[in-house]
C-alpha positions in Angstrom: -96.3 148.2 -61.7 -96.2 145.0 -63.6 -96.6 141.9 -61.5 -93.4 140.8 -62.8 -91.5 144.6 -61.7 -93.4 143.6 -58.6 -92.2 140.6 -58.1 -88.3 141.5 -58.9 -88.5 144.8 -56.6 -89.4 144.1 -52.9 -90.8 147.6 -52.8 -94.1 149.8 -52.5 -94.2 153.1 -54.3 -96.2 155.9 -53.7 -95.5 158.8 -56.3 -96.5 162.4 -55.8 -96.0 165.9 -58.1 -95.7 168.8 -56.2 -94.7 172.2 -56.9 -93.1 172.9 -54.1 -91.1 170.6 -52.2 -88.0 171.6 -49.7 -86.4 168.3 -50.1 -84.7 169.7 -53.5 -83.5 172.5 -51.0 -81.5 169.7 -48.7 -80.4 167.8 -52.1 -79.2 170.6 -53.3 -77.2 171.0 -50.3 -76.1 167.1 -50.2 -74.8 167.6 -54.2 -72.3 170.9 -53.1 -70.6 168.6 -50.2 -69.2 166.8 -52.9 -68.3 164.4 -55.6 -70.1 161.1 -54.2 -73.9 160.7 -54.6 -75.8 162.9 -52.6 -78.3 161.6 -50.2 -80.9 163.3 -47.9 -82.0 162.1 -44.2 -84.7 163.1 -42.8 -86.4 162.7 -40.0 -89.2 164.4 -38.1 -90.5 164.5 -34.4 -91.8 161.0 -33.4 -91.3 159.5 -37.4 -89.3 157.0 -38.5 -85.7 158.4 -40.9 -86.4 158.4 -44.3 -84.1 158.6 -47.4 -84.4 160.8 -50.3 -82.0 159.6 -53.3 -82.3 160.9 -56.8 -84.3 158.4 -58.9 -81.6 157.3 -61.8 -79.4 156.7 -58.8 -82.1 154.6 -57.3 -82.9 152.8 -60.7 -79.4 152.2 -61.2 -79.4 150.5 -57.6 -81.9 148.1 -58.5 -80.4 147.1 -61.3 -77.4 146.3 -60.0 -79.1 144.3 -57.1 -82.4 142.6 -58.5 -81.8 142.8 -62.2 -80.2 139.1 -62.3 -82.9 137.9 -60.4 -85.9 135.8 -61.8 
């Protein structure tokens, strides 16, 4: 990322490609329940919870919170 994207998002990105991943599975899952935006918890055996949340939501997010900030 740029060190100005850096310094507006207080966040660390790690990105991966895979062919296979079940997350999809559970989003797909989250999106039938209904009409708000559909997010997945997760959370495995001695691991901290994480969050999957579709990426344009995500952008969208951080627009809305950082993008006024300089």
């Amino acid at each position: 990322m740029s060190s100005m994207v850096r310094d507006m998002l207080p966040f660390q990105f790690e990105a991966k490609n895979l062919a296979r991943f079940v997350g999809y599975t559970y989003m797909g899952q989250a999106i039938s329940h209904g009409p708000h935006a559909p997010v997945v918890l997760i959370k495995a055996n001695r691991q901290q919870p994480l969050v999957i949340l579709d990426a344009e939501i995500f952008i969208k997010l951080c627009k809305e919170a950082y993008g006024g900030r300089k």
